[in-house]
Each structure stands twice: as C-alpha cells, then as structure tokens.
C-alpha positions in Angstrom: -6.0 15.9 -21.8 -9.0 16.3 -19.3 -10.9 14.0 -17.5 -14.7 13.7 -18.2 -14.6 11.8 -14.7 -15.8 12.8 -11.2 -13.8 16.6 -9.7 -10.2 15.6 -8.0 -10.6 17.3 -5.1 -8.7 17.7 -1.1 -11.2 19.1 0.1 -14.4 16.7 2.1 -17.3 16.0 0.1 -20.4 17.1 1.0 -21.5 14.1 3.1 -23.8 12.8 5.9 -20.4 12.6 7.9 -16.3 11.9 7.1 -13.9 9.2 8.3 -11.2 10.0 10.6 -8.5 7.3 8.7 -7.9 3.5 8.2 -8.4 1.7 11.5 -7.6 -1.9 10.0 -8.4 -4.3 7.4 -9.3 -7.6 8.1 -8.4 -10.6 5.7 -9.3 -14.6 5.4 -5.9 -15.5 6.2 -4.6 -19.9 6.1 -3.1 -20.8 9.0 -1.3 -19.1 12.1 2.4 -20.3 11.5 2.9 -19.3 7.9 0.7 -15.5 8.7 3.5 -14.8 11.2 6.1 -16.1 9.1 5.1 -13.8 6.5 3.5 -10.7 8.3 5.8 -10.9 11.6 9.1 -12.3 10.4 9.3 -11.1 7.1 7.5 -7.4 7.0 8.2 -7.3 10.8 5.0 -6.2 11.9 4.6 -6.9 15.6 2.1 -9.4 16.9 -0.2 -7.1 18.9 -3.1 -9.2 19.8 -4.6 -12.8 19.8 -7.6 -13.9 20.3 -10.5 -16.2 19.1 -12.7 -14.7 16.2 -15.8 -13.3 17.8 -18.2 -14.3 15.4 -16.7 -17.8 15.2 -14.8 -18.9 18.0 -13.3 -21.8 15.8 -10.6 -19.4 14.3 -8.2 -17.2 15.7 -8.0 -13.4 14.8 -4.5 -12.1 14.6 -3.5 -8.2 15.0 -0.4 -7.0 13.5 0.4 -3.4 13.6 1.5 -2.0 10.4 3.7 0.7 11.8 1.5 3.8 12.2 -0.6 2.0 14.7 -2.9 1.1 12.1 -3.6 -2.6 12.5 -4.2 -5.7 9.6 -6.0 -8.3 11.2 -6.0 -11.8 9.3 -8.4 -14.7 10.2 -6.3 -18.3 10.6 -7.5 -21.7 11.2 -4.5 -24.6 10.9 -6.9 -26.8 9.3 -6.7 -24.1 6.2 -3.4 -24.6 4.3 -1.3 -21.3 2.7 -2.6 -20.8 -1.1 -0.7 -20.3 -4.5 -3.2 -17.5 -6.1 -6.6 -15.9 -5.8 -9.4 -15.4 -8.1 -10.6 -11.6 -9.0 -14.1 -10.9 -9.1 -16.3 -7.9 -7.8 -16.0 -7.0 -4.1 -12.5 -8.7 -3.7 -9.6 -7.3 -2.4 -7.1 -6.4 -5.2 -4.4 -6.1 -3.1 -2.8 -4.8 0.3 -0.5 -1.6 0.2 2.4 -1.1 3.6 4.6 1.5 3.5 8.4 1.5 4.3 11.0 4.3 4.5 12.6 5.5 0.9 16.5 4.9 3.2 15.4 1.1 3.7 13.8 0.4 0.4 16.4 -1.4 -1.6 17.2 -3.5 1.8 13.5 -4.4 2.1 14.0 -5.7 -1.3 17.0 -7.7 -0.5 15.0 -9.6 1.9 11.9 -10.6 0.2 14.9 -11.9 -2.1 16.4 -13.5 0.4 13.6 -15.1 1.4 12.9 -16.8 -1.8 10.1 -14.6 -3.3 9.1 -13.4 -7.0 8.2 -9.5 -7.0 8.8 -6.5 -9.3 9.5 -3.0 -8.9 7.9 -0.1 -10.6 8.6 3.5 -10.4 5.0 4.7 -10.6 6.2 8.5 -11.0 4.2 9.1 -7.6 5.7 6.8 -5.8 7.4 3.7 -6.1 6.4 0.4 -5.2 7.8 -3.7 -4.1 4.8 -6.2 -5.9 4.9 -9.6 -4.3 2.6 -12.0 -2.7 1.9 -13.4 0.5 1.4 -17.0 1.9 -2.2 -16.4 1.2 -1.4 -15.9 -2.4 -2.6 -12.3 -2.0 -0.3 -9.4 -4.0 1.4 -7.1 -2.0 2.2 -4.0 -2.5 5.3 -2.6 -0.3 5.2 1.4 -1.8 7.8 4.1 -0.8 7.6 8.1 -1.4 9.3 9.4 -4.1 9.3 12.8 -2.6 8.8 14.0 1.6 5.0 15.0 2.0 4.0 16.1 5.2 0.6 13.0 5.8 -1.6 16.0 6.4 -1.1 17.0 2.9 -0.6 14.3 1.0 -4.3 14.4 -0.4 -4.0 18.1 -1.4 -0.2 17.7 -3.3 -1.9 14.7 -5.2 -5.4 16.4 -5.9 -2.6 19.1 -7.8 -0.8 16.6 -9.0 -3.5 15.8 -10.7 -4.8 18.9 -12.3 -1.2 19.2 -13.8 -1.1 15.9 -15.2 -4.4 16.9 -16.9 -2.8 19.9 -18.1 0.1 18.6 -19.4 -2.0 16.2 -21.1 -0.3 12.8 -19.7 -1.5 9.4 -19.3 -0.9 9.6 -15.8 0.4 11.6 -13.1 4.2 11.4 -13.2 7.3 12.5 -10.8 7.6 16.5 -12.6 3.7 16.8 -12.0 4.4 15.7 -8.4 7.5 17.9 -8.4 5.1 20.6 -9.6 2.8 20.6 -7.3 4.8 20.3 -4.5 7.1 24.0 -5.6 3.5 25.0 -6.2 2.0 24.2 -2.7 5.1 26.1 -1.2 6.4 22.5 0.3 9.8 22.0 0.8 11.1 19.6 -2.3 13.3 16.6 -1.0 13.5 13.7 -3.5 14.5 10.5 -2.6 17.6 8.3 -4.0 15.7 5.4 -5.3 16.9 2.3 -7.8 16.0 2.9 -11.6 12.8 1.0 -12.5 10.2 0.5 -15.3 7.0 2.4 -15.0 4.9 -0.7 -15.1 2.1 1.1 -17.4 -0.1 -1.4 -18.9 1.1 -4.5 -16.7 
C-alpha cells in the first residue's frame, strides 16, 4: 500500500526557519491542589516554578518539569473545580503525551491503579502506551519505547519505518517495520520486555 499523502521525510523542510524542540505546553488547568495531586504526586513531576499568570494576575501559572527539562505549565484558579470530560472540536488539545522508562512501565501502571484511575494499554507496534485522564478530565498518554533509539534519530528510524510499512503494505507501522528499520539504519537492536497488550486499532 502507498500513501497518496504528503513525503515522510527526517530531513528539514524547506522553511523560512526550523524549531530547536518542545519548550512547554501550557494548559487551562482547575485548581492548584488537585494539578499537584495529579502532575506532582502522581506522575512525579517536580514543581519548578510559581507564579501569577502574566496576562491575568488572577490565576496562578504552575511549571512542572517533565523530566527532560521540558516544562508543562497549567493555568489554576481555586474558584475553578477539577472536571469529569472535555469536549473535542478544532483547535483543541487531543491529548498530552509523557514518557517513562520501558524498566518502570508496568510499576507506573500499578500506581495510576492504585490510585483509583480507569486507563488502558495498547501496544501501538511503535511504542507502547498508558491512556488515562487527569483531574482536568484531559486524556493522558503515558508512552514507553518499544525498542532503544538514540533522540537524535528517532525521526529518521520512524521516517523508515514508514517507507517499510508502505512497502509491506500494512495499515500501520508495526514493531518488524520498526525492527527493520532500525537493522537497516545500522542501530544497535535492544527490545524491551513489555506486558502483552491489544493494538488498540480502531478504538
């Protein structure tokens, strides 16, 4: 199967300039005690910086770093209570994606069980992924690599992921076509012992 869609490509576009990375995403969080229960005591982010919003003083503007030094920043007022679900439409955030480390995975899950919280697990054959929500009623995506890619070529192994997916004429890219291009690349190949899980196609 090919794609009659845009070229997959590593390499940057031709454009007036290119980003460097994520610096942070900002979000309209509810209030300050249940963001820090959720994003400090239960992800264990650290609390980084506090301050007033500067565009409206009335709210306070929480930092968390993620763990790479990249920050979220949420938005609280107390007068704004935690929410059960949000509404999709154009221009809104789908959902937020946090890494952890393949070895701490399965205890990641154990405590957003142990904390009382619905989620699923998919093996999305290119990674593998935790979906729950937050106090905010926004999903949550905690994701782990199926395989070790170096960060600095994570964008080139998926771009030839991708052109052997399309080759082998599957749906979607799955964990041989990341194997593939990985062997192909001349990358060391170190899988990861993860849980069986259902692909989640189509959910």
């Amino acid at each position: 199967m090919t794609d009659d869609g845009p070229e997959i490509s590593a390499e940057r576009p031709d454009a007036p300039f290119t980003t460097t990375g994520t610096d942070h995403v900002t979000i309209w969080g509810s209030n300050e005690a249940d963001t820090l229960a959720f994003y400090r005591d239960l992800l264990g982010m650290p609390l980084v910086l506090r301050q007033p919003n500067l565009d409206d003083p009335s709210q306070t503007h929480l930092f968390f770093d993620t763990g790479d030094g990249r920050m979220l920043t949420v938005f609280v007022s107390d007068d704004r209570d935690s929410a059960a679900g949000q509404r999709p439409q154009t221009g809104a955030v789908h959902h937020l994606c946090f890494s952890v480390d393949p070895e701490r995975f399965e205890e990641m899950e154990q405590a957003i069980k142990d904390d009382g919280r619905g989620y699923n697990i998919f093996d999305r054959g290119i990674f593998y992924s935790l979906y729950t929500q937050d106090n905010n009623g926004l999903v949550i995506e905690i994701s782990t690599d199926v395989f070790d890619i170096p960060d600095d070529r994570k964008g080139e192994v998926f771009a030839t992921a991708q052109r052997l997916r399309e080759a082998d004429g599957a749906e979607f890219a799955e964990r041989k076509h990341l194997r593939q291009a990985i062997e192909e690349l001349d990358l060391p190949v170190r899988e990861y012992d993860l849980p069986d899980a259902a692909a989640g196609a189509g959910v």
